[in-house]
C-alpha positions as CSV (number, residue, x, y, z in Angstrom):
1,X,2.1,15.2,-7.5
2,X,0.6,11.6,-9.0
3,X,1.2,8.8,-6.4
4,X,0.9,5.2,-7.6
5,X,-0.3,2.8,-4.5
6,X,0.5,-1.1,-5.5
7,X,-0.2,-3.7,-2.7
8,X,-0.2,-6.8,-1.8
9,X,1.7,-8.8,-4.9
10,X,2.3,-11.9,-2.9
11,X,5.2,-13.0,-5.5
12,X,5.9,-16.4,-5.3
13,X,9.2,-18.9,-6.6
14,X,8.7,-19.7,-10.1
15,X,6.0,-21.8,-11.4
16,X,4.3,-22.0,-7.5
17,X,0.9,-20.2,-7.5
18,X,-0.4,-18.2,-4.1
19,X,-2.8,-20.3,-2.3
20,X,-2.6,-23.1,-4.7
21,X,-4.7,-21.4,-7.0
22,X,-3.5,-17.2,-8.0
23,X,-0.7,-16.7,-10.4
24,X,0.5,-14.1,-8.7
25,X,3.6,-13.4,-10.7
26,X,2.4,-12.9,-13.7
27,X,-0.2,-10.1,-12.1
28,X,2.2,-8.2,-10.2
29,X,3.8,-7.7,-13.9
30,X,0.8,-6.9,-15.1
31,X,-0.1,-4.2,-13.2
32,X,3.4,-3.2,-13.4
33,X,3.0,-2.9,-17.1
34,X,-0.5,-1.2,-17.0
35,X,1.6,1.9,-14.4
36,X,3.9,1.6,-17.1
37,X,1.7,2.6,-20.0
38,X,-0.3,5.0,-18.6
39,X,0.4,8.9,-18.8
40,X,0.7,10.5,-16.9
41,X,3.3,8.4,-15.4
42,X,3.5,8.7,-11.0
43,X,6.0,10.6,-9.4
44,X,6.3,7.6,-7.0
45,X,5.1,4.4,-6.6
46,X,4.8,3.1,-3.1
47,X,4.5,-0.3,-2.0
48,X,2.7,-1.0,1.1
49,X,3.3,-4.8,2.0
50,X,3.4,-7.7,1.4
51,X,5.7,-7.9,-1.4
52,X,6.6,-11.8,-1.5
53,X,4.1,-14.6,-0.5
54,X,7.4,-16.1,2.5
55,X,9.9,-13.3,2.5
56,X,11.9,-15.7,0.7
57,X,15.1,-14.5,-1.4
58,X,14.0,-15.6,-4.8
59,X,10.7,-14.0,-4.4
60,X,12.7,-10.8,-3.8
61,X,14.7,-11.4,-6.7
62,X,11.6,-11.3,-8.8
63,X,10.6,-8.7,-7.0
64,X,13.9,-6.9,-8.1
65,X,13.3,-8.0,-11.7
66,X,10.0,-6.8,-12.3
67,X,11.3,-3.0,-10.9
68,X,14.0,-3.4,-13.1
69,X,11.8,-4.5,-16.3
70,X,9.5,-1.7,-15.3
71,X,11.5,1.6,-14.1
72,X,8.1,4.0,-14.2
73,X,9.1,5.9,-11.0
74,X,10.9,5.8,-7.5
75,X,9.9,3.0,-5.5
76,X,9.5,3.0,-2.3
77,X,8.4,-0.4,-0.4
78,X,7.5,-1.5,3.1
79,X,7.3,-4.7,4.3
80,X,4.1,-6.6,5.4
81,X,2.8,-9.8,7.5
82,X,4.4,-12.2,4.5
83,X,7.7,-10.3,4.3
84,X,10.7,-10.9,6.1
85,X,13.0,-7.8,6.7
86,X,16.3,-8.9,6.3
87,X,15.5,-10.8,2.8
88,X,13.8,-7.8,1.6
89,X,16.5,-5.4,2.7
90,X,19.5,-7.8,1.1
91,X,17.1,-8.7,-2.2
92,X,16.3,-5.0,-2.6
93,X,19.5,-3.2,-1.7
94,X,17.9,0.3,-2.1
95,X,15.3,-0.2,0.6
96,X,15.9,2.3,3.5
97,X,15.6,1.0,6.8
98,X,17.0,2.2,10.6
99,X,16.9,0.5,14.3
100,X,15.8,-2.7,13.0
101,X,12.6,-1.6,10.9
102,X,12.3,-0.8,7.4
103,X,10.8,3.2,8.2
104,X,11.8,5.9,7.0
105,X,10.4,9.8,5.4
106,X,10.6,10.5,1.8
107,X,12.1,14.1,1.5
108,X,12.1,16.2,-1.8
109,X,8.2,16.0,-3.4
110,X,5.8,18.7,-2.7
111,X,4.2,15.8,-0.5
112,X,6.3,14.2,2.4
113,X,6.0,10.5,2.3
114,X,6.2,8.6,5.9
115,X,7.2,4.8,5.4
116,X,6.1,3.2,8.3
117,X,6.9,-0.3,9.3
118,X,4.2,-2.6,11.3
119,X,5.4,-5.8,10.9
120,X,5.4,-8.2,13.9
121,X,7.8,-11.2,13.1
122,X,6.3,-14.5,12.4
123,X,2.2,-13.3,13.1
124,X,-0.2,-11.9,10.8
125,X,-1.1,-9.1,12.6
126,X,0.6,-5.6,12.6
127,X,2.0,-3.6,15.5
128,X,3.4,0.0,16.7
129,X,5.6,-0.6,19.6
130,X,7.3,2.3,21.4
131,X,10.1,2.8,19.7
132,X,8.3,2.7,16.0
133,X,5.6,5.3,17.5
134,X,8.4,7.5,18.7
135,X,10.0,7.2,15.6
136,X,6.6,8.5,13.6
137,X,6.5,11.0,16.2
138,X,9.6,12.6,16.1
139,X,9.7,12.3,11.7
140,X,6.4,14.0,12.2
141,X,7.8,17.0,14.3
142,X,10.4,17.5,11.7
143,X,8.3,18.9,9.1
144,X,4.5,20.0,10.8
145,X,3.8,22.0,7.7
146,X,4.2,19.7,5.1
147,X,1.3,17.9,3.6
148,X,2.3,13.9,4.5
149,X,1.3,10.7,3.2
150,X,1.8,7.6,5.6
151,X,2.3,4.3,4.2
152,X,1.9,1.4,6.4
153,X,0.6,-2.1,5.5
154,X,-1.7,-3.0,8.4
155,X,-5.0,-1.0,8.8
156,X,-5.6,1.1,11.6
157,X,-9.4,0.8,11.4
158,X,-12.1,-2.1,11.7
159,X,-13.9,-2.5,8.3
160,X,-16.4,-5.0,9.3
161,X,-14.6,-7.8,7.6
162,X,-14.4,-9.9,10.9
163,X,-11.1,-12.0,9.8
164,X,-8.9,-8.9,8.8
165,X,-10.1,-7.1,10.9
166,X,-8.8,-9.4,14.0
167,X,-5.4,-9.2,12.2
168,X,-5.4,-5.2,11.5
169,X,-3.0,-3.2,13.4
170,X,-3.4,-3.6,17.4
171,X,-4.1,-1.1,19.7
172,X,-4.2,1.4,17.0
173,X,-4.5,4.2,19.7
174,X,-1.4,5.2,19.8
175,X,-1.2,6.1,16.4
176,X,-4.7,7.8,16.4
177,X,-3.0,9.9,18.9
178,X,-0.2,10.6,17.2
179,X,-2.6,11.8,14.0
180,X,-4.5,13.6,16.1
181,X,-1.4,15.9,17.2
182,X,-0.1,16.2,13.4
183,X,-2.6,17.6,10.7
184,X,-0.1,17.7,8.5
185,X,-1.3,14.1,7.9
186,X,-3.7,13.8,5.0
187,X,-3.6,10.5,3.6
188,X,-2.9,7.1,5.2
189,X,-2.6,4.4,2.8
190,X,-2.5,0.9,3.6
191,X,-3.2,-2.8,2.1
192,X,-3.2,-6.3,3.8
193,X,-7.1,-5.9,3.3
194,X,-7.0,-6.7,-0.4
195,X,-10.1,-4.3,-0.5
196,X,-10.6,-0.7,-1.5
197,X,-12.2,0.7,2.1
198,X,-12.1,4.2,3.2
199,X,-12.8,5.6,6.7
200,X,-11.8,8.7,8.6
201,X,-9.1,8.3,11.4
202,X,-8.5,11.8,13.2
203,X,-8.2,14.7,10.6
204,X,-6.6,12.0,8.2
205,X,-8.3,9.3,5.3
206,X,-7.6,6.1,5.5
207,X,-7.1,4.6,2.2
208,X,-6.8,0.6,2.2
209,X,-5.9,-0.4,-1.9
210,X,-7.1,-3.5,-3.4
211,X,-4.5,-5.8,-4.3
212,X,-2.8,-6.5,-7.8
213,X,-3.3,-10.3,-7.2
214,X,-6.3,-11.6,-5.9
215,X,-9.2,-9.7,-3.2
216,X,-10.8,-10.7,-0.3
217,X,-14.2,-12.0,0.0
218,X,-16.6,-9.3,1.0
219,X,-18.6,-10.6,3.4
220,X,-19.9,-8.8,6.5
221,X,-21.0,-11.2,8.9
222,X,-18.9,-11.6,11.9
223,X,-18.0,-15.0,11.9
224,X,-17.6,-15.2,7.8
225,X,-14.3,-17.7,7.2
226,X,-11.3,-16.4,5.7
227,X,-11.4,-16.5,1.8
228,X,-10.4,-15.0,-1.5
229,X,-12.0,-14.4,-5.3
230,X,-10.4,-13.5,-8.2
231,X,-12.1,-10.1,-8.7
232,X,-10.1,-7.7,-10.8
233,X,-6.9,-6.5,-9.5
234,X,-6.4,-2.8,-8.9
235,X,-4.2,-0.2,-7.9
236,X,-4.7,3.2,-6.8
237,X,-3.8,6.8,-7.8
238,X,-3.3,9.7,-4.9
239,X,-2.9,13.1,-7.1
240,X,-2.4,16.0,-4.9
241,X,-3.5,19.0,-6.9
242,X,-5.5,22.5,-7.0
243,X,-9.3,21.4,-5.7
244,X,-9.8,25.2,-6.0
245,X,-10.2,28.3,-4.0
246,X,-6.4,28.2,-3.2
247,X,-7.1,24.8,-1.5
248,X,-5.4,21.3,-2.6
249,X,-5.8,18.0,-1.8
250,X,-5.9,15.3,-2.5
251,X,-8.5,13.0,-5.0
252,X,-8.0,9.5,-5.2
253,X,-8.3,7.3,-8.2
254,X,-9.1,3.3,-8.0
255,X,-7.5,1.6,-11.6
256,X,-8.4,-1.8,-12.7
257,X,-5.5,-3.5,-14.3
258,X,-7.0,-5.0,-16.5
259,X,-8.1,-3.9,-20.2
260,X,-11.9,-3.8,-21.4
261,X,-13.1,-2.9,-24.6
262,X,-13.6,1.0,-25.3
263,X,-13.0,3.5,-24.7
264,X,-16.0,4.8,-27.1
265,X,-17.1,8.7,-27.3
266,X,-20.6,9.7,-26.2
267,X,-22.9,10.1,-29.1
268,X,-26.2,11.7,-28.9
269,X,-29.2,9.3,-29.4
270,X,-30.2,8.8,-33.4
């Protein structure tokens, strides 16, 4: 199974760039058009936030056009800090959603997929309340020997990136805990970073994608001020497969969007 991880669009109203300064429309269909082209083409493609720059209808509704423009697999989406629920749930009518929060498992692919929402109204960062951590508790119980994939928007980890990292999901205990009691759990996959980081949480990776728009500044230093670059967009590919010895897994593939010149064959030296 090939999984296609797109994060972090940021799609804004016609003709109004993100942050003054990204065209973040005409990315998103970028990328959407590179997934298109390639082969093979995903099985899925999830994604995991921050779909829309405000949560605002009409970025919904070019949200809704570019899936329409691009039909490369099933889509399934989670909101993040810059969504707002109910505009993504009317502006994208088949988004799945239950008890106020747009959660829900993926049934039917040799991996289970676990949408999970961490959105806290109105604040940047994310949240797993009782209810939501119930929820991912008992969708977890359902299926214990089925490999799973959660998708969530905010990390659950600290990546040394001092302003993220003070708007990353808090108390992320309770959901370590909840990993810890389901090994089932192979892969989390996240954005809101708009950085390809990996760490271990539990007996699960932690996979947070780069975004299709613009990236955060990498910069380590504790008290480094919140800013972006324009290095290349990217999205991610999760293929679950045979790693050998009766054992699969899963190997994860970072994409650049973008094309470069090549590809060119390896020649031996004249």
């Amino acid at each position: 199974m090939l999984i296609a991880q797109l994060t972090d669009l940021h799609l804004r109203p016609r003709g109004l760039p993100a942050n003054r300064v990204v065209e973040t429309n005409m990315l998103a269909e970028r990328a959407f058009r590179a997934l298109a082209a390639r082969r093979p083409l995903p099985d899925a493609v999830l994604l995991t936030g921050d779909l829309t720059d405000s949560g605002a209808p009409a970025e919904y509704a070019l949200l809704a056009g570019l899936l329409a423009r691009y039909p490369v697999a099933p889509v399934f989406a989670i909101p993040g800090n810059h969504d707002a629920r109910e505009a993504m749930i009317a502006g994208l009518p088949a988004t799945s959603h239950a008890d106020g929060f747009v959660q829900y498992a993926v049934e039917g692919f040799p991996v289970r997929l676990v949408m999970l929402d961490t959105v806290v109204p109105g604040a940047g960062h994310g949240e797993l309340c009782a209810r939501r951590l119930d929820w991912l508790e008992a969708t977890l119980a359902a299926a214990p020997d089925r490999p799973t994939v959660i998708g969530m928007h905010h990390p659950p980890i600290a990546t040394g990136i001092g302003h993220m990292d003070r708007l990353a999901l808090r108390r992320p205990e309770g959901f370590a805990a909840v990993l810890e009691r389901h090994p089932q759990v192979r892969l989390v996959l996240c954005g809101h970073d708009h950085r390809g980081v990996f760490a271990r949480l539990g007996n699960a990776i932690v996979s947070i994608a780069p975004s299709v728009a613009h990236q955060v500044a990498f910069d380590l230093r504790e008290e480094a001020p919140s800013a972006l670059v324009l290095e290349p967009p990217a999205y991610q590919l999760h293929h679950w497969r045979d790693l050998g010895r009766g054992a699969a897994g899963f190997v994860s593939h970072t994409v650049l969007v973008e094309d470069y010149p090549g590809p060119f064959p390896f020649l031996a030296a004249e």
